[in-house]
C-alpha positions as CSV (number, residue, x, y, z in Angstrom):
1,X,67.8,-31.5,108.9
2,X,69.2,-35.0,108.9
3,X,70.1,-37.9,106.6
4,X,70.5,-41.4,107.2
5,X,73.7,-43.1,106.2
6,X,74.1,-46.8,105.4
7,X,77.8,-47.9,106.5
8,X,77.9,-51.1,105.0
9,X,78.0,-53.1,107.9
10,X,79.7,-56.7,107.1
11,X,77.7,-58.2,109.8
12,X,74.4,-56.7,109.8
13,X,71.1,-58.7,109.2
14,X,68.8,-57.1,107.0
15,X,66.2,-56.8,109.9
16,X,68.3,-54.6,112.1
17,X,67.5,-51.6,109.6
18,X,64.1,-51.8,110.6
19,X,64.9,-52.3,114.1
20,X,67.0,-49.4,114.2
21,X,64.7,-47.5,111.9
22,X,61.3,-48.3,114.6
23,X,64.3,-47.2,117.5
24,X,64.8,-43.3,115.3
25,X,61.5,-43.1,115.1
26,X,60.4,-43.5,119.2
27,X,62.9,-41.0,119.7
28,X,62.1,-38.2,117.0
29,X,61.3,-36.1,119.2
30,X,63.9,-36.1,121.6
31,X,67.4,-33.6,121.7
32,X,69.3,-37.3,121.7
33,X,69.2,-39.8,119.6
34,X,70.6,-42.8,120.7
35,X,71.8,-45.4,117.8
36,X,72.2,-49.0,118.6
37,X,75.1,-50.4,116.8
38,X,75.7,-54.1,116.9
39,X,79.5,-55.2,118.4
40,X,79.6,-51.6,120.1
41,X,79.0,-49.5,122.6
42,X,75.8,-47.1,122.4
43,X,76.5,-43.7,120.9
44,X,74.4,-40.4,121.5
45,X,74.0,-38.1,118.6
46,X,72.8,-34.4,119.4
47,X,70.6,-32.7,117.1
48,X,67.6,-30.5,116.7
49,X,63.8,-31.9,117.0
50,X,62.2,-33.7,114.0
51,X,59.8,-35.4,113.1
52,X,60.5,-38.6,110.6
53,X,57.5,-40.1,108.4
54,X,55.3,-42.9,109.6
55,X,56.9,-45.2,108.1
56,X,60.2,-45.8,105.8
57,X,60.6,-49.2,103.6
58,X,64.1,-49.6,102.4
59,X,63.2,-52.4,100.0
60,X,61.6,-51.8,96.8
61,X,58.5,-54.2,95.9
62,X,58.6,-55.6,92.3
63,X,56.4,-57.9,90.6
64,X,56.8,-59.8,87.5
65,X,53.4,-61.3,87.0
66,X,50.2,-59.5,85.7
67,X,47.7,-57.8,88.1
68,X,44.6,-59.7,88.5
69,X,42.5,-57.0,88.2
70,X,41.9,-54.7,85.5
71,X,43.9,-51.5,85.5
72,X,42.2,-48.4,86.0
73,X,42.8,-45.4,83.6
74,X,42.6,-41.9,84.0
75,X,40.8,-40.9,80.8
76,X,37.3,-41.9,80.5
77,X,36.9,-44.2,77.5
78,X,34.1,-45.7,75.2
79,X,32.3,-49.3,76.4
80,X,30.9,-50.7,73.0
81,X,31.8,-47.2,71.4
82,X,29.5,-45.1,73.3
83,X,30.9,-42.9,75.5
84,X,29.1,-42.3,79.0
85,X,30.0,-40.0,81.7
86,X,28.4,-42.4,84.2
87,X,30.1,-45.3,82.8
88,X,31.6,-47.7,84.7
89,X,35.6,-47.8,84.3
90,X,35.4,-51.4,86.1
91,X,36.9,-53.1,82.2
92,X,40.2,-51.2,81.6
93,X,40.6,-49.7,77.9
94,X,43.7,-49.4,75.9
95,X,44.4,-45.6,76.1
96,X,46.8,-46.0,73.1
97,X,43.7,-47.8,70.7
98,X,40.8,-48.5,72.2
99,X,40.8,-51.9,73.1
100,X,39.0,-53.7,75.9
101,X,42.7,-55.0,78.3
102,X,42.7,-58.3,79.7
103,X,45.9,-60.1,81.3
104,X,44.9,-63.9,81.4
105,X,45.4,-64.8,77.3
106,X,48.6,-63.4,76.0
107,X,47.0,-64.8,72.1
108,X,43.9,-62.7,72.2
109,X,43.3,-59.2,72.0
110,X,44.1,-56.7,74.2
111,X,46.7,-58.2,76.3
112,X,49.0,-56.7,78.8
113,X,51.0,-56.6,81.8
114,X,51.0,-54.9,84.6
115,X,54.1,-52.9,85.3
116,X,56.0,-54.0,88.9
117,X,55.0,-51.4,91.8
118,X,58.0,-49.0,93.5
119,X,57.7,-48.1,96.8
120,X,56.7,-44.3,97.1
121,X,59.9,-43.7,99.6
122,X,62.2,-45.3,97.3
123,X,64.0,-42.2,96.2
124,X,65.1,-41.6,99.8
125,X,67.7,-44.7,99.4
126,X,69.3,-42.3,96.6
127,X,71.0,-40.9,100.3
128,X,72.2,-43.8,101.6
129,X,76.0,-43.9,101.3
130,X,78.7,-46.7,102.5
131,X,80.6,-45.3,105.3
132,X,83.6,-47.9,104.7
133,X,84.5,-45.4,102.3
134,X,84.8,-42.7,104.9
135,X,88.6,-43.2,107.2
136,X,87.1,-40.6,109.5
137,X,85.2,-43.2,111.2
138,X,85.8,-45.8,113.8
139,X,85.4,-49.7,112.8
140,X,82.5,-49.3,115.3
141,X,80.8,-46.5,113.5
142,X,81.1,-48.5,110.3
143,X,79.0,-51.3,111.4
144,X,76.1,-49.0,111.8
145,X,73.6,-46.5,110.6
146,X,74.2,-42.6,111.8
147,X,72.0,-39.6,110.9
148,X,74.1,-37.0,109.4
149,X,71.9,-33.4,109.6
150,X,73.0,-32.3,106.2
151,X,71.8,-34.2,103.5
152,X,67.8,-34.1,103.4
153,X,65.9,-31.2,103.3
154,X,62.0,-31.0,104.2
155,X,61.0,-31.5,100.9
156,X,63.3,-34.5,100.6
157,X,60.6,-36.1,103.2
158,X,57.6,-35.6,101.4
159,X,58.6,-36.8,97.8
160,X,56.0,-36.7,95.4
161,X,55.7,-39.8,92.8
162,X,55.7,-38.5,89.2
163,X,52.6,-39.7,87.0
164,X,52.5,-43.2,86.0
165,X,53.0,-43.8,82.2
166,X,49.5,-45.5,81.2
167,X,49.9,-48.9,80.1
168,X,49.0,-50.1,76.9
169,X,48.4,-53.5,75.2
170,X,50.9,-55.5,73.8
171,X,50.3,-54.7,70.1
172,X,50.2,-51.1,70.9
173,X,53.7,-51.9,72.6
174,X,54.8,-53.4,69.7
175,X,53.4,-50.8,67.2
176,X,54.8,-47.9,68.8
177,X,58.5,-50.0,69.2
178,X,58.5,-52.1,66.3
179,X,56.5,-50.7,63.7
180,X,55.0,-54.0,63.4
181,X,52.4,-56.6,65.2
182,X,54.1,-59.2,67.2
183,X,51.3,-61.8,66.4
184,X,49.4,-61.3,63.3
185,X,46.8,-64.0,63.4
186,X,45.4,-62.5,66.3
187,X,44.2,-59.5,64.1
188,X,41.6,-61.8,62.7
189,X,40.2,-61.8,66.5
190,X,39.9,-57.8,66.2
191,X,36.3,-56.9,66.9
192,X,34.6,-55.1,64.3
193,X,33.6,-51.5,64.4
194,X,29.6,-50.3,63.9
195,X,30.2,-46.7,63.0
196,X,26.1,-46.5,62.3
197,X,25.4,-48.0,65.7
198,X,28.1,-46.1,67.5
199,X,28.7,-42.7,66.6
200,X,25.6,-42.4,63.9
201,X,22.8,-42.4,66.3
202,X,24.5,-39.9,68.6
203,X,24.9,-37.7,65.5
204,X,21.3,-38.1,64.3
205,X,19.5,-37.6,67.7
206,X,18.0,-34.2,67.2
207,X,18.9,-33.3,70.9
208,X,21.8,-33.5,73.0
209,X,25.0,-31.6,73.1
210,X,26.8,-30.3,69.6
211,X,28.1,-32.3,67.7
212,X,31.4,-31.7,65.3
213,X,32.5,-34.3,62.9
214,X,36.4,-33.7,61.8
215,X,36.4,-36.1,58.4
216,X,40.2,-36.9,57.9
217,X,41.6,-37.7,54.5
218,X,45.0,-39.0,53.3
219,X,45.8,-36.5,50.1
220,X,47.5,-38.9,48.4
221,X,44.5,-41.3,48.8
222,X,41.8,-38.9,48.8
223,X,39.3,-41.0,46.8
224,X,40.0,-44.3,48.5
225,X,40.5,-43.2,52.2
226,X,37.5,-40.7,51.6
227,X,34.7,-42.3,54.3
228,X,31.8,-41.8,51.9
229,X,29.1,-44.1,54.1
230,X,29.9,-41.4,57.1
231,X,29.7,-38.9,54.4
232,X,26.2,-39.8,53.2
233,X,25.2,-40.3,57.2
234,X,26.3,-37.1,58.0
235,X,24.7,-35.4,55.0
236,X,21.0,-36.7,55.3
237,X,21.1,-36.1,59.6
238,X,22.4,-32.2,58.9
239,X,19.5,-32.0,56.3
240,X,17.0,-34.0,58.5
241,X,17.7,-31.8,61.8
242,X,17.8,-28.5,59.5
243,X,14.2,-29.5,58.5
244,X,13.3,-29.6,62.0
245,X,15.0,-26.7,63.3
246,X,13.3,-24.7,60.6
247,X,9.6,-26.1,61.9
248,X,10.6,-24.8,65.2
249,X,11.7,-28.2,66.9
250,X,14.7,-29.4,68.5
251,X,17.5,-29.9,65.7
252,X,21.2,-30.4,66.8
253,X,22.9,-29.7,62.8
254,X,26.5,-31.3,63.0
255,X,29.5,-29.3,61.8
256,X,31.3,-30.7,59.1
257,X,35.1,-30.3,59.6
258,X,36.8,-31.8,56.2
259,X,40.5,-32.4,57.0
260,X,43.1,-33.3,54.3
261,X,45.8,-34.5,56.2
262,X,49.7,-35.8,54.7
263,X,49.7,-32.2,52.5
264,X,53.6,-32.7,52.5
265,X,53.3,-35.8,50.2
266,X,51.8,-33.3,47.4
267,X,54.2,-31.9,45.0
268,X,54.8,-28.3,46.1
269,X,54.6,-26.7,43.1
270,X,50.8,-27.1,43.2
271,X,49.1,-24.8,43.9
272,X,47.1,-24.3,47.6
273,X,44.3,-22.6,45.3
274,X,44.1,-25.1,43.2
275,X,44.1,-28.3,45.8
276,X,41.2,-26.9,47.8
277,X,39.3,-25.9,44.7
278,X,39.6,-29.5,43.3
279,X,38.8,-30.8,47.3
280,X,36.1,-29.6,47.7
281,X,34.7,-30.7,43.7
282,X,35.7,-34.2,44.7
283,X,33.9,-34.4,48.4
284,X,30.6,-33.0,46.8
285,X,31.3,-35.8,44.3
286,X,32.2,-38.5,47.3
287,X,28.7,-37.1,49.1
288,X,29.2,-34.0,51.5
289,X,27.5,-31.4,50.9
290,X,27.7,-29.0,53.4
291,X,31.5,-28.3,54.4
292,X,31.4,-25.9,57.9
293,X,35.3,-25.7,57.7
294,X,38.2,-27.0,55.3
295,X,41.9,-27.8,56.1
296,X,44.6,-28.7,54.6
297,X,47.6,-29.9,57.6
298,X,50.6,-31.9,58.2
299,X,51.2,-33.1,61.0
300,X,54.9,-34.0,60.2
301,X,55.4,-30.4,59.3
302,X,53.2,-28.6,61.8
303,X,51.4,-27.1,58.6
304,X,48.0,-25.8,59.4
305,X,47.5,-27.0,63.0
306,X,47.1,-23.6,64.0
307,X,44.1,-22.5,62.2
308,X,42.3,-26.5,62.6
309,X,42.5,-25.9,66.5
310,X,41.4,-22.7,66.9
311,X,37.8,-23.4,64.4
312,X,37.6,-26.6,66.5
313,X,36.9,-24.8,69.3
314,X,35.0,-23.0,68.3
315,X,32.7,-25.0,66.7
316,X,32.5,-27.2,69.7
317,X,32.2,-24.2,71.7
318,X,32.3,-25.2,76.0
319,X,30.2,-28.5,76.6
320,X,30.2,-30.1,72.2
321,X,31.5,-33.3,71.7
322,X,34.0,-33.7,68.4
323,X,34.5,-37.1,66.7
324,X,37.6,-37.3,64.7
325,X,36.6,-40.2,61.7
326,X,38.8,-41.5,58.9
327,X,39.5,-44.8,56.9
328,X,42.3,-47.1,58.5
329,X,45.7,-45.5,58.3
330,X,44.3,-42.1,57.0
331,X,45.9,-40.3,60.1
332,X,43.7,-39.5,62.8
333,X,46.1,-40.4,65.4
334,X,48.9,-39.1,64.4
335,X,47.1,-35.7,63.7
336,X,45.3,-36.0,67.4
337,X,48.8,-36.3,69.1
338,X,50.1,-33.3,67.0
339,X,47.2,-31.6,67.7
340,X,47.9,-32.0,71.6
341,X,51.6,-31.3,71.8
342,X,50.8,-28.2,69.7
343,X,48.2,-27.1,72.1
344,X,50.5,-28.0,75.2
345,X,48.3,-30.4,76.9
346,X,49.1,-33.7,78.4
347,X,47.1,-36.3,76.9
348,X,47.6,-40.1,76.5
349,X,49.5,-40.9,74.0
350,X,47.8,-42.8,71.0
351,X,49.4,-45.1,69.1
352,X,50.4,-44.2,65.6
353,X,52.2,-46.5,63.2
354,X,51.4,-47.2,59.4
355,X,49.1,-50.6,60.0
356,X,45.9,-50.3,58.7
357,X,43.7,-50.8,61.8
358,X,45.3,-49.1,65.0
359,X,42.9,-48.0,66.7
360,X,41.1,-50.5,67.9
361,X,38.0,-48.9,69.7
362,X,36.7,-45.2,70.9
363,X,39.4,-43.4,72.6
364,X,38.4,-39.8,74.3
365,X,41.5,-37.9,74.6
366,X,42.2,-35.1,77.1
367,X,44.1,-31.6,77.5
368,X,43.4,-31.1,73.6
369,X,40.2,-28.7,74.0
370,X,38.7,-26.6,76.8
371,X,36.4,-26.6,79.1
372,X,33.7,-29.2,78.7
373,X,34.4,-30.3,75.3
374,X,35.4,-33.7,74.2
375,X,37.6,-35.2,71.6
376,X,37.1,-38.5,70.7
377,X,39.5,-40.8,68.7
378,X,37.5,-43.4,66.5
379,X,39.0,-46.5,65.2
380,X,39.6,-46.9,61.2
381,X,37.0,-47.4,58.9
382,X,37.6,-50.4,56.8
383,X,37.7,-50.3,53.2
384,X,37.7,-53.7,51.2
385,X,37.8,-51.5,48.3
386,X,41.3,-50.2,49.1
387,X,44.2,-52.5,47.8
388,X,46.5,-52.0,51.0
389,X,43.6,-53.9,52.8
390,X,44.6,-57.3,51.1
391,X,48.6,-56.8,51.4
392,X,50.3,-58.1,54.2
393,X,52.4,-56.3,56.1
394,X,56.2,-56.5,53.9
395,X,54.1,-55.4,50.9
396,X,52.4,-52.7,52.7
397,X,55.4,-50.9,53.4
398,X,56.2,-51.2,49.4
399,X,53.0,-49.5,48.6
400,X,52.9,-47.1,51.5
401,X,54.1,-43.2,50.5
402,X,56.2,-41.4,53.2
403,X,57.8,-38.6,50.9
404,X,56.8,-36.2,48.8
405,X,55.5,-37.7,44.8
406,X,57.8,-37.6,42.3
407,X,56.4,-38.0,38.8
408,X,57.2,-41.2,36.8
409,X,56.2,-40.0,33.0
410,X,55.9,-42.1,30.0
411,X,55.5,-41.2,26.0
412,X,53.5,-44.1,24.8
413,X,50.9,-44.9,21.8
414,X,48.0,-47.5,21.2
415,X,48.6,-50.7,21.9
416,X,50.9,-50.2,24.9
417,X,50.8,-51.0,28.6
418,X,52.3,-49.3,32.3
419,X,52.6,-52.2,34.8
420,X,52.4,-50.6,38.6
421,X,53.9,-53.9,40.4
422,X,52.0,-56.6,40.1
423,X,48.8,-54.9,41.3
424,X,47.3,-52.4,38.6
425,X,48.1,-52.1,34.3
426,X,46.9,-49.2,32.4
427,X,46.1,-50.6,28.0
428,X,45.8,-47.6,25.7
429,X,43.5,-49.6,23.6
430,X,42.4,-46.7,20.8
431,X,43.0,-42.9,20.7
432,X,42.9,-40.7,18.1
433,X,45.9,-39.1,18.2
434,X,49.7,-40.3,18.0
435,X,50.8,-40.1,21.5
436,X,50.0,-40.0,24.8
437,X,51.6,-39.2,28.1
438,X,50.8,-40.9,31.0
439,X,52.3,-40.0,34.5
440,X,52.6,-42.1,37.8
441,X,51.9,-41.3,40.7
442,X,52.9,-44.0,43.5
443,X,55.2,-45.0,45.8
444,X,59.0,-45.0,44.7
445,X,59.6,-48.6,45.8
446,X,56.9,-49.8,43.4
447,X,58.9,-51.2,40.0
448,X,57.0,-49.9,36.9
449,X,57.0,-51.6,33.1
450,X,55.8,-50.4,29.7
451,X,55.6,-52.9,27.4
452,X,52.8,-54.2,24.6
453,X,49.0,-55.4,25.4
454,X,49.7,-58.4,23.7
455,X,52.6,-59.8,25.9
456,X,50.6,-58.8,29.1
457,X,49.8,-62.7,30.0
458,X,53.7,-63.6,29.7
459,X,54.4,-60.5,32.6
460,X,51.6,-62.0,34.4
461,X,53.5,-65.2,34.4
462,X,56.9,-65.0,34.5
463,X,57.5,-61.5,36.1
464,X,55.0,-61.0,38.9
465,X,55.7,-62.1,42.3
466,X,59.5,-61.6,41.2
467,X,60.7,-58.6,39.3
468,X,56.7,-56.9,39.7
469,X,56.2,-56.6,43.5
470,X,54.2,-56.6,45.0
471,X,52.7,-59.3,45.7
472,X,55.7,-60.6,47.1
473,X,56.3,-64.5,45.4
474,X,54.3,-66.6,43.6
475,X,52.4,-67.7,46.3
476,X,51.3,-64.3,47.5
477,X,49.7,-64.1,43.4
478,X,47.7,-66.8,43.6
479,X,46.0,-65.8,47.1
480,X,44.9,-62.3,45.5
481,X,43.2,-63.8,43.1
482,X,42.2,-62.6,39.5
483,X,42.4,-59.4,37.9
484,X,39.4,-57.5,36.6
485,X,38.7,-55.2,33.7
486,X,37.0,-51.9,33.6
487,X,37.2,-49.7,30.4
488,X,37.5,-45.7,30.4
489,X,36.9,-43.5,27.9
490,X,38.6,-39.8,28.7
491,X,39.3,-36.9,26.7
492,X,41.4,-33.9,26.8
493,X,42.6,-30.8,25.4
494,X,46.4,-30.5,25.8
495,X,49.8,-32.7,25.7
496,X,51.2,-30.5,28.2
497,X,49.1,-30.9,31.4
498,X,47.5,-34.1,32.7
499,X,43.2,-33.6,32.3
500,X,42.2,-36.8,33.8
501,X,43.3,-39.5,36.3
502,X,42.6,-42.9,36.7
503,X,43.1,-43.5,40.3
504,X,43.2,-47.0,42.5
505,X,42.0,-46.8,46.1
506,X,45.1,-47.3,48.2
507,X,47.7,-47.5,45.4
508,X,48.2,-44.4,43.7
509,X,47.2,-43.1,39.6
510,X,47.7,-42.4,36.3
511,X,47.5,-38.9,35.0
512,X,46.8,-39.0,31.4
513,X,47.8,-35.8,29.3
514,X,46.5,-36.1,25.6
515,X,45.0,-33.9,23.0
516,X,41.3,-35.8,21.4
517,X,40.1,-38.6,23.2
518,X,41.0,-42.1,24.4
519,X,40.0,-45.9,24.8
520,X,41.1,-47.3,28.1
521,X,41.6,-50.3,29.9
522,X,42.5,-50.6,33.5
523,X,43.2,-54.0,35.3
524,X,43.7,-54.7,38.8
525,X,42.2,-57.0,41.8
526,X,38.7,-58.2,41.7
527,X,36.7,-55.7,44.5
528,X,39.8,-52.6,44.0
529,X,38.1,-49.5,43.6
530,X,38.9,-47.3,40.1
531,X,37.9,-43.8,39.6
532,X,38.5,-41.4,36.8
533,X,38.6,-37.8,38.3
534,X,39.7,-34.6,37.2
535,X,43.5,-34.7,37.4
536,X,44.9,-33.7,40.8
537,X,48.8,-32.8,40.0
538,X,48.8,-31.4,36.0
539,X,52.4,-31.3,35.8
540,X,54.5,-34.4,34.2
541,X,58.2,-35.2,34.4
542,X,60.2,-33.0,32.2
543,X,62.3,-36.7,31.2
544,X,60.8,-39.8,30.3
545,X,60.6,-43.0,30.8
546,X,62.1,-45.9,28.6
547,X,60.4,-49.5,27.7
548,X,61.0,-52.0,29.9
549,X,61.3,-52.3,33.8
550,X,62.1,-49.2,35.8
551,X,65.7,-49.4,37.7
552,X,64.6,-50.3,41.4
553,X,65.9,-52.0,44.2
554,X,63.3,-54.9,43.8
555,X,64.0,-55.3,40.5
556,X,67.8,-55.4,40.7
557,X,67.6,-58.0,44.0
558,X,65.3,-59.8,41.7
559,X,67.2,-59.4,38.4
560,X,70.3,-61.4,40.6
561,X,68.2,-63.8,42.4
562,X,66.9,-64.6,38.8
563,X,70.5,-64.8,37.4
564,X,71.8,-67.1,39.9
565,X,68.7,-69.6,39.5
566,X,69.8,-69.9,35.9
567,X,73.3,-70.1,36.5
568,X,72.5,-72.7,38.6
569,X,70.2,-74.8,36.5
570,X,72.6,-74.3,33.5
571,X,75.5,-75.9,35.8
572,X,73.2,-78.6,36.1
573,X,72.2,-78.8,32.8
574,X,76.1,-79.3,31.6
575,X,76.4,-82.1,35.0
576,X,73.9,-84.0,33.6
577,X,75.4,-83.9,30.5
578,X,78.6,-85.2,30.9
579,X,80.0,-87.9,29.2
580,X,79.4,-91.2,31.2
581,X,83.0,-92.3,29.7
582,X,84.7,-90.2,32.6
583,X,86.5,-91.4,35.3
584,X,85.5,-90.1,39.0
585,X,88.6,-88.7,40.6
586,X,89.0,-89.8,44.4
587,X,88.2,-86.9,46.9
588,X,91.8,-85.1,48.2
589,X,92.5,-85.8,51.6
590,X,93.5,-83.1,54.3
591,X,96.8,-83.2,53.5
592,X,96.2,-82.7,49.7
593,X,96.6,-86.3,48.9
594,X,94.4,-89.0,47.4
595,X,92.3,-90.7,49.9
């Protein structure tokens, strides 16, 4: 075995390694090797027979400018959303969201660059050693190259490459490192997703391989990330290709896989019972009929993972195809990846971040089940009706709910408001009792107020954009546009448990605990989606709330941003009021003198 040693010459071209290199290799097979060394005498080195590789390139090739041509990826990926064995993977596609790659327009969509190239020998220069450093050889020695038959082994020689790290686009790049898009005006480019045309056709054709639709849900926005179009879809194909099946024809029945994902966000206390008994009222409500299977995971917490693989399977049994569906940001990625690192396989990663819109186009994803089977990743459905859909990006994270809900509980009567932001107000317009306690459920960062109906136009003006975000300043009010009304009228039996709630798609609700019945009206965006539903979480804070604005962050940053505009104005105020009898003093000079 033998290792070649660079020995730093000081007066060695660069082309004299390959000379010497082509030399080693005429002689492989030879007892002696002879070594031509520049400024020296030849030298004859004995060792055993070998056999050196066809070729060794002791300069790494790197390039900084994009490939030409598209890059090839190993997983097989939708064209136009359909997927097709016999597709052509000539157009590359985004293994981490779907999108079509291109490397000529860094502005549009789909964007990347192609990584520079190592040579497949490079690791063999981890060997090469400066033999200055060595006293134990001559001057002459020092100026060459010598084979030393102790450092390479066989497998040294035949170095495998590890697998490439598929490439993805630059906003998945910038997703998965930043949390963030680097450009968002090019999401306005972003094409547009046909679920109908897609995925719906596929699921209604009565033959074909089975089909299994995994419905994902965000708990703490079941109503508004609940895909209710697919919903319907998939409801009248499983009782169209029943009918048929029954007459004796060909009737391929999808499976219905609801999955609740984000189950750590729910309050603890309730009840698993209880949350799949009031899941499975509200998706009969939302349009599915026919459930196959129901889960309830978290992916953060590994909760449930278990028991969702193993019915996948088997529902998709050796050749089915499985279609994971959900509204933007409900989770589907994030529950695929922890779907595949819990089953051990090596799939592409998918890009996961909390952006409404991540996946960009059909992504099949490997190593996740057996056999034939095939999981697809679809890209977000979009709801206008969900309020996070008109926030940008700043006031999305304000709104967005990573920890468990706490309860935010108020004892109010008739003729009182709840402010959540500057995005949704709850009026108790008439009841007919005394009291009434009204619980919020929402993100932490959101400030909250309770304050009268009849001073709800001076918040409007002089508190939202500033101590109510979001929105996030004035101007961010005017773009949303104007609120709407929509009255309730609710009714329970008991002060000490919520009975109904009024919830916003994408925001969170009120849970309204009260003993007779109630008059109310809720405000928010023109086009937001309000529901009244059975209350989810019946529990309330056991302290309440006082008048006024909740302590926050935003609203103490505002509160001194606020103070030091007036402090300002009144210093100019008291300028501008000085008497003109006055005489201007001279500036000082450096040295504290009168200039």
């Amino acid at each position: 075995m033998f290792a070649v040693r660079n020995l730093a010459p000081s007066k060695f071209k660069p082309l004299r390694y390959l000379s010497l290199l082509s030399e080693c290799r005429n002689h492989a097979q030879s007892n002696l090797l002879p070594i031509s060394i520049p400024y020296s005498k030849p030298h004859l080195q004995s060792f055993a027979k070998f056999s050196l590789q066809p070729s060794i390139n002791l300069f790494r090739t790197f390039s900084s400018q994009p490939g030409g041509s598209p890059l090839k990826q190993n997983l097989p990926l939708s064209r136009e959303g359909n997927y097709d064995e016999g597709t052509s993977l000539s157009l590359s596609v985004c293994p981490g969201c779907g999108v079509y790659m291109q490397d000529s327009s860094p502005k549009h969509p789909g964007y990347f660059i192609k990584p520079s190239e190592k040579d497949p020998n490079y690791r063999l220069h981890a060997h090469l050693e400066h033999g200055a450093q060595e006293p134990e050889f001559s001057n002459s020695v020092k100026t060459g190259l010598v084979v030393e038959p102790e450092k390479l082994n066989a497998g040294d020689l035949n170095l495998t490459r590890k697998p490439e790290k598929p490439v993805v686009c630059a906003r998945c790049h910038s997703l998965r490192h930043y949390g963030k898009v680097k450009d968002p005006t090019v999401e306005n480019l972003l094409p547009d997703f046909d679920f109908d045309h897609t995925i719906g056709r596929k699921l209604a054709s009565t033959s074909g391989t089975r089909s299994v639709v995994l419905l994902v849900v965000d708990a703490a926005d079941f109503d508004g990330s609940f895909p209710r179009k697919v919903a319907n879809l998939v409801s009248k194909t499983i009782e169209d290709n029943s009918a048929a099946w029954k007459q004796g024809k060909s009737g391929n029945v999808p499976r219905v896989v609801l999955v609740v994902t984000k189950i750590d966000l729910i309050p603890s206390s309730l009840s698993p019972t209880t949350f799949e008994h009031w899941i499975r009222q509200r998706a009969r409500e939302d349009g599915i009929n026919k459930i196959t299977r129901l889960h309830m995971v978290s992916s953060l917490r590994d909760w449930g993972l278990k028991n969702l693989v193993d019915d996948i399977v088997e529902l998709a049994g050796s050749r089915g195809n499985v279609w994971a569906v959900g509204a933007q940001n409900a989770g589907k990625s994030t529950l695929i990846n922890s779907l595949g690192k819990y089953v051990g396989g090596k799939i592409s990663h998918l890009t996961e971040a909390p952006v409404p819109g991540t996946t960009l186009g059909i992504v099949r994803v490997e190593g996740v089940l057996p056999s034939q089977a095939k999981l697809f990743d679809t890209p977000g459905l979009l709801h206008p009706y969900q309020i996070t859909t008109r926030l940008t990006r700043e006031e999305q994270k304000l709104v967005h709910i990573s920890k468990e809900l706490k309860p935010r509980t108020y004892r109010i009567k008739a003729g009182q408001s709840i402010h959540i932001a500057g995005l949704m107000r709850l009026d108790i317009e008439e009841m007919s009792s005394d009291t009434i306690y009204v619980t919020v459920w929402a993100s932490p960062y959101l400030p909250l107020h309770m304050g009268k109906v009849e001073n709800a136009s001076k918040m409007f003006e002089d508190h939202f954009g500033r101590q109510l975000q979001p929105p996030i300043g004035e101007k961010r009010v005017q773009e949303l546009g104007k609120w709407a009304r929509k009255e309730f009228h609710v009714s329970g039996n008991s002060w000490e448990s919520s009975s109904v709630d009024v919830a916003a798609a994408g925001l969170g609700w009120f849970a309204i605990g009260l003993k007779g019945d109630a008059k109310l009206g809720v405000w928010t965006y023109e086009g937001v989606d309000v529901v009244i539903r059975n209350s989810l979480i019946p529990y309330r804070s056991n302290t309440f709330e006082v008048a006024g604005f909740t302590v926050s962050k935003i609203v103490s940053q505002s509160d001194q941003s606020l103070n030091k505009s007036h402090q300002r104005n009144d210093k100019k105020a008291k300028a501008s009021k000085a008497p003109s009898s006055f005489v201007e003093l001279a500036p000082l000079t450096s040295d504290g003198g009168i200039s």
